[in-house]
Structure formats: structure tokens, C-alpha cells
mmCIF file of the C-alpha atoms, coordinates in Angstrom:
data_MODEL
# 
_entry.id   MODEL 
# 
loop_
_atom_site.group_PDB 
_atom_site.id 
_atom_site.type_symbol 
_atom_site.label_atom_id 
_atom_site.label_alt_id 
_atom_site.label_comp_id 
_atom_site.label_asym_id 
_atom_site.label_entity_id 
_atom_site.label_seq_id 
_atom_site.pdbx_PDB_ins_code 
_atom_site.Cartn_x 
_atom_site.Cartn_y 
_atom_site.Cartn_z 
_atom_site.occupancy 
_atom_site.B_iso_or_equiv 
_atom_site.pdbx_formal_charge 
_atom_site.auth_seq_id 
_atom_site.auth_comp_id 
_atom_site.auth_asym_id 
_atom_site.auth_atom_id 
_atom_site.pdbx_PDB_model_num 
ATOM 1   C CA . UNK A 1 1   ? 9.497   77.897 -166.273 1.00 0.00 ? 1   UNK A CA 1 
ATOM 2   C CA . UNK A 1 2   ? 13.120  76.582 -165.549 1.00 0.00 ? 2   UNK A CA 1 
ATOM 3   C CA . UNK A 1 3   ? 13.908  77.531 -169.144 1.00 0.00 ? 3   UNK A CA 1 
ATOM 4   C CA . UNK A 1 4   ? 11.888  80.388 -169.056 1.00 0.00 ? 4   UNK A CA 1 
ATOM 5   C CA . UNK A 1 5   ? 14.168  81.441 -165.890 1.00 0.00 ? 5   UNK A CA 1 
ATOM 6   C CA . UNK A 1 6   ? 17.320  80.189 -167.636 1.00 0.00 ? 6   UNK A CA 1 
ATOM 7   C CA . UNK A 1 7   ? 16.878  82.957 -170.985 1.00 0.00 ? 7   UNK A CA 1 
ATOM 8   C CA . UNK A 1 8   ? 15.887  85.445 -168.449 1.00 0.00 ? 8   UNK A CA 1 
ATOM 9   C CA . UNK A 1 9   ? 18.923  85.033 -166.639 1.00 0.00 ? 9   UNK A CA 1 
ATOM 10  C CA . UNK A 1 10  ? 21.117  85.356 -170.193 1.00 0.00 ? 10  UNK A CA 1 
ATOM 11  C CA . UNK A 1 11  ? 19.673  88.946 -170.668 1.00 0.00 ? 11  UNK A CA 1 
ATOM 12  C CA . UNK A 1 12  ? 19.507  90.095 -167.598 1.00 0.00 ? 12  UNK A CA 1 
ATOM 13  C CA . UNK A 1 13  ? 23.811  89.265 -167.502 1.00 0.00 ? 13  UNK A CA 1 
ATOM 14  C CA . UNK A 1 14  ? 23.761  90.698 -171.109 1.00 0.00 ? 14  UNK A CA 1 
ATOM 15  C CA . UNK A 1 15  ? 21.920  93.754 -170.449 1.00 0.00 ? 15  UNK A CA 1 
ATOM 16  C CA . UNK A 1 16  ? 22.438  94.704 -167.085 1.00 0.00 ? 16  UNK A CA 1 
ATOM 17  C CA . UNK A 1 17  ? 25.783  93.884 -166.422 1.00 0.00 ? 17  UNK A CA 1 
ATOM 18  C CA . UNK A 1 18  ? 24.881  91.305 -163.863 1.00 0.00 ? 18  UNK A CA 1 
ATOM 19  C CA . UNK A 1 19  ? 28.333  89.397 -163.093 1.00 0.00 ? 19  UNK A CA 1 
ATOM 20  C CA . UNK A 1 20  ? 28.963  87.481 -166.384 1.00 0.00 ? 20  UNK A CA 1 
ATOM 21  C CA . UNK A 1 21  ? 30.521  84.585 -164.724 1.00 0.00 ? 21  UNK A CA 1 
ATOM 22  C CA . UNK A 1 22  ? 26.683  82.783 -164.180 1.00 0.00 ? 22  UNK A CA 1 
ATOM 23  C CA . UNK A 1 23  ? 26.432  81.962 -167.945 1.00 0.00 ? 23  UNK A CA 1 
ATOM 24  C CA . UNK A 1 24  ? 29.717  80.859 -168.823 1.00 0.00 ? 24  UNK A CA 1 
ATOM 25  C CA . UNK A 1 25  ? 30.791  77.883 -170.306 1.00 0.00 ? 25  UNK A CA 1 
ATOM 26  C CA . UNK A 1 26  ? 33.344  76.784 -167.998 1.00 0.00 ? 26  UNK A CA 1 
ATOM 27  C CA . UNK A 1 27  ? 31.149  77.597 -164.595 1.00 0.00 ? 27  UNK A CA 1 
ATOM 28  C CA . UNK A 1 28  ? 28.102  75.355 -166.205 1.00 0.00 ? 28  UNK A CA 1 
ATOM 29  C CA . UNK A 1 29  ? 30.501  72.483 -167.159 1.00 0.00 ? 29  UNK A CA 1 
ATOM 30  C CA . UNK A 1 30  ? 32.121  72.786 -163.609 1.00 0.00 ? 30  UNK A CA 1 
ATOM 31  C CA . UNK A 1 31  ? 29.182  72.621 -161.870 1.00 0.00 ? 31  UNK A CA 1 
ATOM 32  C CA . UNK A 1 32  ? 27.143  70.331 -163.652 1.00 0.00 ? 32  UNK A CA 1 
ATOM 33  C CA . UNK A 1 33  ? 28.929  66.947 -163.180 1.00 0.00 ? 33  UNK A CA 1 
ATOM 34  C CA . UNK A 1 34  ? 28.879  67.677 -159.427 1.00 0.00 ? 34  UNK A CA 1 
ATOM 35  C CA . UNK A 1 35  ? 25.153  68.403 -159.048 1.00 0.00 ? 35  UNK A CA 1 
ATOM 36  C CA . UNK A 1 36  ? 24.112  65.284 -161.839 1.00 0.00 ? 36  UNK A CA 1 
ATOM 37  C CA . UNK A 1 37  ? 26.055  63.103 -159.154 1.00 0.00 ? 37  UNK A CA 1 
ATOM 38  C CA . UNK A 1 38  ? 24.318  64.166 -156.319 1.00 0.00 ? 38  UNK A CA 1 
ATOM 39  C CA . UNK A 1 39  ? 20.873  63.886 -158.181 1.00 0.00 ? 39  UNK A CA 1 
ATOM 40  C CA . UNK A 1 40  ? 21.733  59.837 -159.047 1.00 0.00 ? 40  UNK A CA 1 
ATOM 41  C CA . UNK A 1 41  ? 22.451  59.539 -155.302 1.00 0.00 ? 41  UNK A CA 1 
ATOM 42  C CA . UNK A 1 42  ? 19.228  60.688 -154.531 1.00 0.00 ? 42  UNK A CA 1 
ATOM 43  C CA . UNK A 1 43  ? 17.487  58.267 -157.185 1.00 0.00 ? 43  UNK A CA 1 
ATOM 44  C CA . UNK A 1 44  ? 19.555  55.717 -155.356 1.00 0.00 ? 44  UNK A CA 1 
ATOM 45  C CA . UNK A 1 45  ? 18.725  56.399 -152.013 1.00 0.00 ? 45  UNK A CA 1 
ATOM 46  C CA . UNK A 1 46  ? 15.177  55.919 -153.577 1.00 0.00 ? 46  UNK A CA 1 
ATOM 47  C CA . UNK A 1 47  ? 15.652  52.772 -155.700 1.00 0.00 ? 47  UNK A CA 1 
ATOM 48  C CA . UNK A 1 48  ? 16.518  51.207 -152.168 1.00 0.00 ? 48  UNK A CA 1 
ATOM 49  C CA . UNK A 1 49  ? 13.149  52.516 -150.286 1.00 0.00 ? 49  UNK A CA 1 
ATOM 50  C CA . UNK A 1 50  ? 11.206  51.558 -153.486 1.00 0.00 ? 50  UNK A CA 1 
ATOM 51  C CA . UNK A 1 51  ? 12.384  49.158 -156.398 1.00 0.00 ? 51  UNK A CA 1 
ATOM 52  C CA . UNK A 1 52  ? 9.896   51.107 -158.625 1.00 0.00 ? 52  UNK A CA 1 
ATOM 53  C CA . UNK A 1 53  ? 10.499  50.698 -162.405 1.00 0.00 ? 53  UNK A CA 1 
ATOM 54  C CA . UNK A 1 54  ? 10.015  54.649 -163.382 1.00 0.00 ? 54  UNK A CA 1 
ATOM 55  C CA . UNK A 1 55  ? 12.922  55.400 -160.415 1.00 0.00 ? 55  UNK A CA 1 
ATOM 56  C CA . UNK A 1 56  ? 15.657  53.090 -162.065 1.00 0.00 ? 56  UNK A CA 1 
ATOM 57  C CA . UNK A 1 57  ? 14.519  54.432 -165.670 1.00 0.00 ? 57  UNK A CA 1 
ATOM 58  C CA . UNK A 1 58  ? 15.552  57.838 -164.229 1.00 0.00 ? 58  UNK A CA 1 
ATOM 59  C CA . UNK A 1 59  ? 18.397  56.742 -162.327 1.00 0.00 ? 59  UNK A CA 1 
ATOM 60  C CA . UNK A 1 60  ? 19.908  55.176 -165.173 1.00 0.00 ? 60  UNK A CA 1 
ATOM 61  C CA . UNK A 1 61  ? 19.263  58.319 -167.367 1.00 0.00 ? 61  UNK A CA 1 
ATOM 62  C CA . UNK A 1 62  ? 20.491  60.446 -165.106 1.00 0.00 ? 62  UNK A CA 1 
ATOM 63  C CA . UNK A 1 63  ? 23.936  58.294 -165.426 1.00 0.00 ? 63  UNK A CA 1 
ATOM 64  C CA . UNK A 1 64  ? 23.573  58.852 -168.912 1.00 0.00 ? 64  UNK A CA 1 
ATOM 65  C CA . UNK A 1 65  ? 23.540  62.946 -168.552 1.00 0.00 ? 65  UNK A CA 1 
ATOM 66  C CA . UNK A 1 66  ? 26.287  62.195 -166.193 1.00 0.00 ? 66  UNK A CA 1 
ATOM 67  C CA . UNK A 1 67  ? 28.636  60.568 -168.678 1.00 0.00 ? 67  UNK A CA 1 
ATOM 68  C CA . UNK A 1 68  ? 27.627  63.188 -171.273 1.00 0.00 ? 68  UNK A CA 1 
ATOM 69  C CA . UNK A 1 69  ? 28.742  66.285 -169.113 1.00 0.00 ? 69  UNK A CA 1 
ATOM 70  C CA . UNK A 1 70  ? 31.792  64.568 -168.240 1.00 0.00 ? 70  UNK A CA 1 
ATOM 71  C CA . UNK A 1 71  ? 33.084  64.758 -171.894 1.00 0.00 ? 71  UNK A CA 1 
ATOM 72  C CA . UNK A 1 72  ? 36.278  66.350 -172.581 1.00 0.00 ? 72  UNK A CA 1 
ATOM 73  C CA . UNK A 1 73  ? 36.982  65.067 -169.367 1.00 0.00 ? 73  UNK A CA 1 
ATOM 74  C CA . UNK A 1 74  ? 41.194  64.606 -168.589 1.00 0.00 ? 74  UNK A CA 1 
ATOM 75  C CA . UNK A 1 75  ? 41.537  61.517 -166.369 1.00 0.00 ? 75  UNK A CA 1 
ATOM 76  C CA . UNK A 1 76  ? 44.491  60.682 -164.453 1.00 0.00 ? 76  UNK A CA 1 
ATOM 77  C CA . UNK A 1 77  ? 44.816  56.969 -164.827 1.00 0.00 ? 77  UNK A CA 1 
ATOM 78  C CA . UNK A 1 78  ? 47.526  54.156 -165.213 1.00 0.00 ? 78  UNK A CA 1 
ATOM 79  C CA . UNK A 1 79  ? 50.490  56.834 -164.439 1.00 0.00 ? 79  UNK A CA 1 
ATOM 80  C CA . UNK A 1 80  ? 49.586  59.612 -167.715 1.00 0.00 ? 80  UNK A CA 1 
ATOM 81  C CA . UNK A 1 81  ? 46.562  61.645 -168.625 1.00 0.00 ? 81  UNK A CA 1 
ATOM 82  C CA . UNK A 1 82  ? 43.128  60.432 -170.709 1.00 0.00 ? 82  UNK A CA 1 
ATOM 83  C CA . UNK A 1 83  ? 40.891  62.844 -172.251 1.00 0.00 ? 83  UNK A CA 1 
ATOM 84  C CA . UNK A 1 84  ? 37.359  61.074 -171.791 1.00 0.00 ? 84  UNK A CA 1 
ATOM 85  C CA . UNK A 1 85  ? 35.331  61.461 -174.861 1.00 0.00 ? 85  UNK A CA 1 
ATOM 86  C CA . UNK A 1 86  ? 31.600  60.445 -174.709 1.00 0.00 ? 86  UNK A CA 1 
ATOM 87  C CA . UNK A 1 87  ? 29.481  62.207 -176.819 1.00 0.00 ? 87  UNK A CA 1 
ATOM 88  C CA . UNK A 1 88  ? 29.323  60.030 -179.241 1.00 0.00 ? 88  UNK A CA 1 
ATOM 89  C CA . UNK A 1 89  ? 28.730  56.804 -176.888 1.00 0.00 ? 89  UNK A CA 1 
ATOM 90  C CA . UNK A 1 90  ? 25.955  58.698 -175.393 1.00 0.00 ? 90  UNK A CA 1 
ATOM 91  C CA . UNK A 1 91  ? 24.246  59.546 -178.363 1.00 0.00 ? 91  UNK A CA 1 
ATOM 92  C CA . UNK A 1 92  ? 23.659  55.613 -178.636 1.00 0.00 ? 92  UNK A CA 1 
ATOM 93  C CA . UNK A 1 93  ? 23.164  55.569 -174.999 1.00 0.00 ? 93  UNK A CA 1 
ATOM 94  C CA . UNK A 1 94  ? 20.091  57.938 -175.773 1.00 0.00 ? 94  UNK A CA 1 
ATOM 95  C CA . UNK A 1 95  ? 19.219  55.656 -178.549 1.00 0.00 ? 95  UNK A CA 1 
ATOM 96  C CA . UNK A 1 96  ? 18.715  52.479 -175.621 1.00 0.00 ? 96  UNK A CA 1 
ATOM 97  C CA . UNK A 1 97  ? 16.851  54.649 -173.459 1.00 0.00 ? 97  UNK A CA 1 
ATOM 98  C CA . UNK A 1 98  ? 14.280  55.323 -175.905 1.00 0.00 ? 98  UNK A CA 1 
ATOM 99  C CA . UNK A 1 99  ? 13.864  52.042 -177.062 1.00 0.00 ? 99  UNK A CA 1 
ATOM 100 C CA . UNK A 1 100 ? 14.174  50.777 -172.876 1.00 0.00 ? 100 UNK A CA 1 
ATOM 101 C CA . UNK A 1 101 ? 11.191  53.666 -172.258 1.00 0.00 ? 101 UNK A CA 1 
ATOM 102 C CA . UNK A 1 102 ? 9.158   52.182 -175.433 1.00 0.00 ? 102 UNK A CA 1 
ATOM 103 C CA . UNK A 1 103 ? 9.269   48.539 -174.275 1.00 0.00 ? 103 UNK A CA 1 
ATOM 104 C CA . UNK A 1 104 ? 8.415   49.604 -170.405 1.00 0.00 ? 104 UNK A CA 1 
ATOM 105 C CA . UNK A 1 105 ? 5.683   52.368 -171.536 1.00 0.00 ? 105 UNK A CA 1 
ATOM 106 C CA . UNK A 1 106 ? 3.239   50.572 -169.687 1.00 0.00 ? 106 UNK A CA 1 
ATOM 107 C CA . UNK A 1 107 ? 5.003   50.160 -166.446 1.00 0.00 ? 107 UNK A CA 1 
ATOM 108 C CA . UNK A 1 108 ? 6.425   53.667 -166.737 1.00 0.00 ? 108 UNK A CA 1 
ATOM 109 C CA . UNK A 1 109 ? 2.926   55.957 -167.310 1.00 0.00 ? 109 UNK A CA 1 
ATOM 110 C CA . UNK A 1 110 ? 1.470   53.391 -164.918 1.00 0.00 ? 110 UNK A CA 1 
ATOM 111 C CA . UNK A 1 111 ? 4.186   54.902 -162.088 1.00 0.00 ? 111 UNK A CA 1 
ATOM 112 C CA . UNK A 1 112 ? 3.746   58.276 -163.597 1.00 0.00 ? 112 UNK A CA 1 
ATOM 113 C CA . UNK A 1 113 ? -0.220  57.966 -162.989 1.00 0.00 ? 113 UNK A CA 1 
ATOM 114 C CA . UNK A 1 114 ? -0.030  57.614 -158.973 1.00 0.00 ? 114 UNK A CA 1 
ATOM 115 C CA . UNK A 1 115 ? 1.481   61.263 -158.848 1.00 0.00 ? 115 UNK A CA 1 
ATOM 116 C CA . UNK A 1 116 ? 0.125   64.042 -160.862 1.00 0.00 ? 116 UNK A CA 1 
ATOM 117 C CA . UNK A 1 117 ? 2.682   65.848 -159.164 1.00 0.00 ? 117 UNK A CA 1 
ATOM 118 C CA . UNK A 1 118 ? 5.315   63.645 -160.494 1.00 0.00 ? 118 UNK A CA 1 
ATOM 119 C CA . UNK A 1 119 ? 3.989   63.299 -163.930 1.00 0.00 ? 119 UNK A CA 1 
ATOM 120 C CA . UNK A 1 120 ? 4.056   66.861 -164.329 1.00 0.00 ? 120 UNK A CA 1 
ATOM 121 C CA . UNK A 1 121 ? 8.052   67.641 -162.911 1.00 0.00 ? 121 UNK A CA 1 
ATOM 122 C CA . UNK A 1 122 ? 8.938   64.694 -165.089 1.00 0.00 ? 122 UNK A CA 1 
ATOM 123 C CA . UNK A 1 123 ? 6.907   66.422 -168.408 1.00 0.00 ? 123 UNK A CA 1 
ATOM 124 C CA . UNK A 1 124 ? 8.841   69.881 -167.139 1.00 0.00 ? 124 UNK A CA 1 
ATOM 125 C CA . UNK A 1 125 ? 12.111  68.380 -166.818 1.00 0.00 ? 125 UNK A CA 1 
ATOM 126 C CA . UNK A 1 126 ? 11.813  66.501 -170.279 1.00 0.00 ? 126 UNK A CA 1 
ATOM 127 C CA . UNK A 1 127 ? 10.668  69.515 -172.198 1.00 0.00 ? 127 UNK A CA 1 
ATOM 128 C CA . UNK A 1 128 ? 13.803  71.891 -170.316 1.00 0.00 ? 128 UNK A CA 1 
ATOM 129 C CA . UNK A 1 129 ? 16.362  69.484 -172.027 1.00 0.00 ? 129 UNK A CA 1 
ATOM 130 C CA . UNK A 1 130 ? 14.169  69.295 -175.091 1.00 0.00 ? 130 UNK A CA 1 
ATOM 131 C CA . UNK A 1 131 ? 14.410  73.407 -174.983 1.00 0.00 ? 131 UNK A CA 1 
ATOM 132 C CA . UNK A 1 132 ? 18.182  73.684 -174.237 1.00 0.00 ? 132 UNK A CA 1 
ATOM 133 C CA . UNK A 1 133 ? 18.798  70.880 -177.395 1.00 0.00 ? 133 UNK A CA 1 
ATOM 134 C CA . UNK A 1 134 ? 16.368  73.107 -179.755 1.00 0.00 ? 134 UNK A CA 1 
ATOM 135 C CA . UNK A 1 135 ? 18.733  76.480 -178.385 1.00 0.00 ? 135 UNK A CA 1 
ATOM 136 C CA . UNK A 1 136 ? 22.343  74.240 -179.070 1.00 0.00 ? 136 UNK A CA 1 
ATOM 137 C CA . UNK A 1 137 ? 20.396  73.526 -182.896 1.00 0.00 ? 137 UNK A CA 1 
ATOM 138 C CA . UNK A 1 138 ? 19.894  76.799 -183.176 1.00 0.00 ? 138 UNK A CA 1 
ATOM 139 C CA . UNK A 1 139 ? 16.025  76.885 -183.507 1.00 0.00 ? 139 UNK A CA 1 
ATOM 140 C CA . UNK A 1 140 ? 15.575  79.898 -182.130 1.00 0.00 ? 140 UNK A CA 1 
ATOM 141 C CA . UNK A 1 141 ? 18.080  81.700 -184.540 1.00 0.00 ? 141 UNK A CA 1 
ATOM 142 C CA . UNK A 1 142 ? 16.067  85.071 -185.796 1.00 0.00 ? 142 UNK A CA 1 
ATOM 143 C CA . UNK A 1 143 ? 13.429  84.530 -183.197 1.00 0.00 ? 143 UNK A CA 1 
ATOM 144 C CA . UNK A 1 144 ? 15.459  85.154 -180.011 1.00 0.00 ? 144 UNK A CA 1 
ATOM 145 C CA . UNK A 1 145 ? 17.082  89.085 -179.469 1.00 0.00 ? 145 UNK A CA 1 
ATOM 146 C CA . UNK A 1 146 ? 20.726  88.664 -180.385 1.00 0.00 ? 146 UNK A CA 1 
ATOM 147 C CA . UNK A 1 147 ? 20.213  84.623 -180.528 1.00 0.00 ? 147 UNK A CA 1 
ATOM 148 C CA . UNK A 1 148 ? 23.500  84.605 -182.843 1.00 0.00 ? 148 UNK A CA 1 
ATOM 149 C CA . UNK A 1 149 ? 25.776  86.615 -179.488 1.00 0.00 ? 149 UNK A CA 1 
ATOM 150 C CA . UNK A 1 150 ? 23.992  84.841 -176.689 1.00 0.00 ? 150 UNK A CA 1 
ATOM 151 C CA . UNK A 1 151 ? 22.951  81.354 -178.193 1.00 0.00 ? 151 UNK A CA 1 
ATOM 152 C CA . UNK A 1 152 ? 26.057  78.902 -175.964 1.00 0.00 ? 152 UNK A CA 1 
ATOM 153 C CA . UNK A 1 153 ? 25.129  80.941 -173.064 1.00 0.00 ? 153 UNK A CA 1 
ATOM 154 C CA . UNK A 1 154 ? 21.434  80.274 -173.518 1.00 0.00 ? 154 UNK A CA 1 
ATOM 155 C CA . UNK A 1 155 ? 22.225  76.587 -174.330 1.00 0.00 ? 155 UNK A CA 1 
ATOM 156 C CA . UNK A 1 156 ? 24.421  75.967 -171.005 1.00 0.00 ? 156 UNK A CA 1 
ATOM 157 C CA . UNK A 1 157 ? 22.400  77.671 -168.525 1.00 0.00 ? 157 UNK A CA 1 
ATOM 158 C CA . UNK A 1 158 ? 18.856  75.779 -170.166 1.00 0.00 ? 158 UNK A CA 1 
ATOM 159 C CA . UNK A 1 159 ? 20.889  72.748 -169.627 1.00 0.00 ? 159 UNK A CA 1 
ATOM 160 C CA . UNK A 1 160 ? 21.735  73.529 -165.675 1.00 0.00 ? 160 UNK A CA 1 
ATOM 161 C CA . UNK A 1 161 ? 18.273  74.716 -165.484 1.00 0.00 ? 161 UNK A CA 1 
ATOM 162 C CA . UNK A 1 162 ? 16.865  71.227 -166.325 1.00 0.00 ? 162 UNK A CA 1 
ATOM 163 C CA . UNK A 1 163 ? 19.258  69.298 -163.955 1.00 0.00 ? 163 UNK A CA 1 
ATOM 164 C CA . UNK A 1 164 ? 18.303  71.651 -161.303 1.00 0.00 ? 164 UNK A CA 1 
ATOM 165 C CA . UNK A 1 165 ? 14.810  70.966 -162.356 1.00 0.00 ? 165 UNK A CA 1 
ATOM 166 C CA . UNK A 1 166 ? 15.897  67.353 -162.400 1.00 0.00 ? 166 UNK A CA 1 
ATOM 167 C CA . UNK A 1 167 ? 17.245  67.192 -159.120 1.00 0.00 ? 167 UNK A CA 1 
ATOM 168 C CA . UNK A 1 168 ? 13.851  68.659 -157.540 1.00 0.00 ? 168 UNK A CA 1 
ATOM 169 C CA . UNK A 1 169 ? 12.142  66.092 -159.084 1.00 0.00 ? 169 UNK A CA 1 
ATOM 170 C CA . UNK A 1 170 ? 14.730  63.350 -157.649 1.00 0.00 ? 170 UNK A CA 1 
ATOM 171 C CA . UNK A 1 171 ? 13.905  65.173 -153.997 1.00 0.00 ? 171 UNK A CA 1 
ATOM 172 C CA . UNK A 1 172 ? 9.927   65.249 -154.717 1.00 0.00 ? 172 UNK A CA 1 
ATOM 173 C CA . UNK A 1 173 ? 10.210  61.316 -156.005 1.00 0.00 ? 173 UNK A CA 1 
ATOM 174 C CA . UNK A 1 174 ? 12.118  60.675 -152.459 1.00 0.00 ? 174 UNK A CA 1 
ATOM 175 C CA . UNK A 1 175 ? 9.393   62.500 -150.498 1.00 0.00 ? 175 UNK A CA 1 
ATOM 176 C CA . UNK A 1 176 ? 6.692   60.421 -152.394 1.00 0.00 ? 176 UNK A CA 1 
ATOM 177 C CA . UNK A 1 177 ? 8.033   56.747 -152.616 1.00 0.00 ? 177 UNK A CA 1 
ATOM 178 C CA . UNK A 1 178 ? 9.250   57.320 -148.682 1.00 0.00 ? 178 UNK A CA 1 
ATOM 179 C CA . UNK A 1 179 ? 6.130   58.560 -147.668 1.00 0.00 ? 179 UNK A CA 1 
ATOM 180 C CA . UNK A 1 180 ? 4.488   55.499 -149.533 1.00 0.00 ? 180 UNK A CA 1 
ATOM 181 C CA . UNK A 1 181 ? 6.201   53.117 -147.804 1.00 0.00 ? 181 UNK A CA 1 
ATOM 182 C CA . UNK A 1 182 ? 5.540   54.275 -145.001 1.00 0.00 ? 182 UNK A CA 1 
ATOM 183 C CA . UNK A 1 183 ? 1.933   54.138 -145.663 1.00 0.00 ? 183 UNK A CA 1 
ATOM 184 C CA . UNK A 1 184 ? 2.429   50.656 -146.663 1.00 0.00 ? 184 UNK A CA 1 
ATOM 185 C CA . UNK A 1 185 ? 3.406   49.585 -143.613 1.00 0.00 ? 185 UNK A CA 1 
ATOM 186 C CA . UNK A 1 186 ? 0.794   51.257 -141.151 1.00 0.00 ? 186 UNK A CA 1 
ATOM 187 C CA . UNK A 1 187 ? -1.150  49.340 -143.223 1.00 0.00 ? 187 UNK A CA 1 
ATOM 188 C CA . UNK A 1 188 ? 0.140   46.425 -142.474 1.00 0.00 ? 188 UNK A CA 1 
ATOM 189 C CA . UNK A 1 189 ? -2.162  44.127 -140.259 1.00 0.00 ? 189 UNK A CA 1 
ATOM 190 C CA . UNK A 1 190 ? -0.233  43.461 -136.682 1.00 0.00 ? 190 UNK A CA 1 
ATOM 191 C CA . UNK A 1 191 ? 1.716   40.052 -136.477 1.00 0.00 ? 191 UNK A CA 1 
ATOM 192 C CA . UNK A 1 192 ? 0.886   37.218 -134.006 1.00 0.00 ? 192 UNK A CA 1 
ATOM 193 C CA . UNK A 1 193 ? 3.324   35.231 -132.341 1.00 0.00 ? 193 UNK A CA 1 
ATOM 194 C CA . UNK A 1 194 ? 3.933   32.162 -133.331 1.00 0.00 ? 194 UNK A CA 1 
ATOM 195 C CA . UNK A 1 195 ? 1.406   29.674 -131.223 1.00 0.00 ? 195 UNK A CA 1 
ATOM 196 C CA . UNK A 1 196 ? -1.066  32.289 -130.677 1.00 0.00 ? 196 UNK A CA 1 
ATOM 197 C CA . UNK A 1 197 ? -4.093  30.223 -130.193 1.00 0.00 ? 197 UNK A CA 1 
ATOM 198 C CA . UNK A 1 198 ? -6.272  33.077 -129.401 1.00 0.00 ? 198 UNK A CA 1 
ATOM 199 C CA . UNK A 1 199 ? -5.418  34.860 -132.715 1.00 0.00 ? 199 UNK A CA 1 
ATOM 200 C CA . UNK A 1 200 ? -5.635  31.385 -134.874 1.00 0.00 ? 200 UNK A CA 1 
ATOM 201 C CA . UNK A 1 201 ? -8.974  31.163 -132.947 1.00 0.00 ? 201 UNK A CA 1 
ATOM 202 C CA . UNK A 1 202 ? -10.051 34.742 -133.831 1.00 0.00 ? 202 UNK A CA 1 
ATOM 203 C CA . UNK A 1 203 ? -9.226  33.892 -137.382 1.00 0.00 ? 203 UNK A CA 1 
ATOM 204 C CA . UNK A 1 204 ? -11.390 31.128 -137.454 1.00 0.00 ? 204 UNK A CA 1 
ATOM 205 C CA . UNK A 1 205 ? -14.204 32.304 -136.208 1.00 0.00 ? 205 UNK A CA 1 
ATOM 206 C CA . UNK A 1 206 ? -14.073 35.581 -139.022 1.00 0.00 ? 206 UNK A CA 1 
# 
């Protein structure tokens, strides 16, 4: 749906003259860094409620989409100007996540399996990135209405869709993991003081 929403969006600029600004280049790459940054806060802020294996995968991939939107970057550093360049380093950075996700498959679908709800934003938000990479490869070339005209506006606002997408699932993975913890410790049995002959008593006789 998110990429579904994100093509939509294209035509409806192209055809109906809805402001133009929405789909451009420079607003997606403006906004994207910003709202990447706040979704690794969130999978932070969630890390520390829950050290949960599938929650630092996805924090440190969301890094990883971090560092790749802040290519062609200029930094101000040391006194003079730096143009950041990381495509390159995060296509190898991609590489180590795979091979991270292969060697923790079994910890990772065995997080995925407490939520279907999770499992399925996580499917959604892998498959909208998957979608705006097949648009930037020009898949859909002859397929899509005026795909050739429209295909870098497709490809940036798929991409914003699925960190938009990603950031609900940050929000929905805060909800759950605090909401489990919280469970957790209601179910916690109460503490006795220490020298609480009564309780050691009570113990003893169950």
C-alpha cells in the first residue's frame, strides 16, 4: 500500500497539477535524513525497554539507510568543506546485513513470530524498499504510463514512502516491547523482605 500510495501520488502531481514540489528530488532528500533519524531514536528508545535481537537488527539498518541518504552530503569540518560520499560503503554495508540477518535467522523469525502484527509491517516495509529499488532499475520501464518522464519521481517518493512505513513500524515495535514489559512485570511474583519468616514458612509448607 505505501508504494501503492507513493505512484498514486506521482500521477496525481503529473496529471492534476497538484503542487509539484511533493515529488521532487531535493524535498525527498531534505526530508529524509531528518525523519530516518528520528525513526533510529525510536528503535533506541526501544533497544533500552527491550534488548531484543530483531530491534538492534533494525536499529542498525536503519543507520545504514541513514548513512545512505546522507550521500552527497557537504560537511563542515576541520575549518573547509567535505562532500560525504557513501554509496558505495553502504552497498557493502548492505552486504553485512544480509549475511548478520542469515547467521541470526533463527533469533530474528523467532522475534518476528510473537507479533503477527509486526511480522507483517516488517514484510511491508521490506517489500516498499524492494519496490522503490526495482522503480530506480527501471523495472517498470514500458509497464508504468510515462515510466521514462516520471521514473526519479516515482523512485524518491517509494523511498519516503517506506521510511514513513518504517517509522510506523519503529512506533508499533515501541507500543509492543513497552507493553511487554510491562506485562512482564505484573507478572512478577511480590518480593519478601529480607527475614520474612512467615513467607520462608509459607514457602515451605507449598
Amino acid at each position: 500500500m505505501p508504494g501503492f500510495c507513493a505512484i498514486s501520488l506521482v500521477y496525481a502531481v503529473h496529471y492534476f497539477g497538484i503542487s509539484p514540489r511533493f515529488t521532487t528530488k531535493i524535498f525527498h532528500e531534505s526530508f529524509a535524513p531528518w525523519l530516518l533519524l528520528v525513526v533510529l531514536l525510536i528503535f533506541l528508545t526501544t533497544n533500552l525497554l527491550n534488548r531484543d535481537a530483531l530491534v538492534l537488527y533494525l536499529s542498525v539498518l536503519t543507520l545504514v539507510f541513514l548513512v545512505r541518504e546522507l550521500n552527497s552530503t557537504v560537511l563542515t569540518a576541520l575549518g573547509g568543506e567535505h562532500l560525504f560520499k557513501s554509496k558505495k560503503l553502504v552497498d557493502y554495508l548492505l552486504i553485512v546485513m544480509a549475511l548478520w540477518a542469515w547467521g541470526w535467522r533463527e533469533k530474528l523469525f523467532t522475534c518476528l513470530n510473537r507479533s503477527i502484527a509486526l511480522k507483517v509491517l516488517i514484510t511491508g516495509v521490506l517489500w516498499t524498499y524492494l519496490f522503490s529499488q526495482l522503480i530506480a532499475r527501471r523495472v517498470f520501464r514500458g509497464i508504468l504510463p510515462e515510466e521514462n518522464l516520471l521514473h526519479v519521481p516515482m523512485e524518491e517518493t517509494a523511498e519516503t514512502a517506506a521510511h514513513v512505513f518504517l517509522l510506523v513500524c519503529a512506533l508499533c515495535c515501541l507500543l509492543y516491547y513497552r507493553t511487554r514489559r510491562a506485562t512482564q512485570i505484573q507478572a512478577l511474583p511480590p518480593s519478601k523482605e529480607p527475614g520474612d519468616a512467615a513467607g520462608e514458612l509459607q514457602d515451605a509448607l507449598e
